[in-house]
N, C-alpha and C positions, 0 to 999 in steps of 0.2 A: 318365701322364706326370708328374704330381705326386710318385709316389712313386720316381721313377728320380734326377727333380730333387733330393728329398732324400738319396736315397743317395748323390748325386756328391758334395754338400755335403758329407755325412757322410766320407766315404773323406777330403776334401779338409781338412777337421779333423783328421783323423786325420794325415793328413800333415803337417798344421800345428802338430800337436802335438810329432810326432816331428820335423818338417824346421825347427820355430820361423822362419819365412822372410820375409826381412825384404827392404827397396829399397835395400839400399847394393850398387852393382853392383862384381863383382870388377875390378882392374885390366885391361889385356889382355895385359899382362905374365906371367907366369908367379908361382906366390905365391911369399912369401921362404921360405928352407929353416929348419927347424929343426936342428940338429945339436945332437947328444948322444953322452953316451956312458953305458956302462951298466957301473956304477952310476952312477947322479946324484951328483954333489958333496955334496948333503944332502936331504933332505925338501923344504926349501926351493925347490932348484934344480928336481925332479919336478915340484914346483906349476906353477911359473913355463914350464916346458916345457911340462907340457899346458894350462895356459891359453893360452899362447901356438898351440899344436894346434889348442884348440878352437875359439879365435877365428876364426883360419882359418877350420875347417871352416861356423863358420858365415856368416862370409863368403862362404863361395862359395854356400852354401844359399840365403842373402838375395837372393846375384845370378841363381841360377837360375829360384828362385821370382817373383823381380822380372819376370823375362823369358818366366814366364808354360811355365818347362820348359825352355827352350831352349837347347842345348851343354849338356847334362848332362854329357860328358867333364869338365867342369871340375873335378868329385867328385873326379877321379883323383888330381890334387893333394894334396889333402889328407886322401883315407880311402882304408882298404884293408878287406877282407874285407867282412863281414854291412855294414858303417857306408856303403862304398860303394854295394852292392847297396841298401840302405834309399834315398840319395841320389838312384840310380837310377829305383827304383819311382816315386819321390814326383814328379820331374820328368816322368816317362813321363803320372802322373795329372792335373799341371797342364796339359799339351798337352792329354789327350784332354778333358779341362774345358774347356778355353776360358779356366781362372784365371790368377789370378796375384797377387801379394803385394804389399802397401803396407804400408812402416811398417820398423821396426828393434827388431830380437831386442837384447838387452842381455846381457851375460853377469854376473854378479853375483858370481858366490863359486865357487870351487874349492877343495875340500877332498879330500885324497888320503886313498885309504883303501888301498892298496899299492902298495906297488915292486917289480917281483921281476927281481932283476937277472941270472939266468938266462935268462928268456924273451924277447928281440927283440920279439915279436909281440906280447907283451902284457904290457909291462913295467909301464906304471903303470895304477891304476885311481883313482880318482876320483867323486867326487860334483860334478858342477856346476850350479851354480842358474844360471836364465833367467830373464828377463823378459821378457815379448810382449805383454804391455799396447798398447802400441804398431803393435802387428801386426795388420795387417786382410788376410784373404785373399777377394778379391772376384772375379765371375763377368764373363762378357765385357760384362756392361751397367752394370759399377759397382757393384753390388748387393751387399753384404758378406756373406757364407757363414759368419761365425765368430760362435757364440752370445753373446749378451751375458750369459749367466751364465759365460764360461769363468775358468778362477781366471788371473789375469795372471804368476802366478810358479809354473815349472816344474823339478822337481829331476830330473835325470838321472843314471845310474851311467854313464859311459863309459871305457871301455878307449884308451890310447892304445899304438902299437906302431912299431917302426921297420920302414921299407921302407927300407933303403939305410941313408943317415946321417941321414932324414926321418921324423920324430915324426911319425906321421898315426892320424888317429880310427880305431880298426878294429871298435869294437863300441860303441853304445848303446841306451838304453832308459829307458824314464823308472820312475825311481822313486818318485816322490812327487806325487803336482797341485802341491802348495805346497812352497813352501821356506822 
């Protein structure tokens, strides 16, 4: 039983890593839309769109995770493709855990690393640093699951793409422990 326990921990990091999941619950509103057009006005405007994406997307992460998995639909808002699917997993594994998240992801820096004003789907790409210092994912007794050697600042490459006239996450992955 010991070693089942550590494996859920272990997925559950894992998803903590990818989901960075924090306690600010989403609205019950609907999120605000992004609207863009492609190309972006300048490099500048790209930033400011997917940080604005991303924040989102980790908004509604924070509030899934806060609620322990619960209304995963929420993802839909805000991601599409593999980014969705990842939001999905990761809520599916806090129900079957019993977890759930305390604390608030930060988002730090976004830095574009391209636009390609061809592609809808995957118009901009990005590096965005986290911070989860802050972030505790703990088991149904309280008991915190997140190693205290973990590095508190997380660098991501994510894709942001439009569904409609909606900037939404459609792909990430972490690229760096630290940023």
């Amino acid at each position: 039983m010991p070693g089942r326990r550590l494996r859920t921990a272990a997925v559950l990091l894992v998803a903590l890593g990818m989901l960075t999941a924090c306690a600010q619950p989403a609205p019950a509103q609907s999120s605000p839309r992004v609207t863009a057009s492609i190309p972006f006005a300048d490099e500048e405007a790209a930033r400011a769109a997917v940080e604005d994406a991303y924040s989102r997307y980790e908004e509604t992460a924070d509030a899934v995770a806060h609620d322990g998995g619960k209304a995963p639909e929420r993802y839909e808002a805000v991601a599409m493709g593999s980014a969705l699917e990842e939001g999905l997993r990761a809520a599916e594994q806090y129900t079957e855990a019993g977890a759930r998240a305390d604390g608030a992801t930060r988002v730090e820096s976004v830095q574009i690393q391209r636009v390609d004003s061809t592609d809808r789907l995957n118009a901009v790409t990005a590096y965005v640093c986290v911070d989860v210092s802050e972030v505790d994912v703990v088991d149904s007794s309280g008991r915190s699951l997140v190693s205290p050697d973990r590095d508190p600042r997380v660098l991501f490459l994510v894709t942001a793409g439009f569904d409609a006239d909606v900037l939404k996450i459609s792909k990430r992955s972490v690229w760096a422990d630290q940023c």
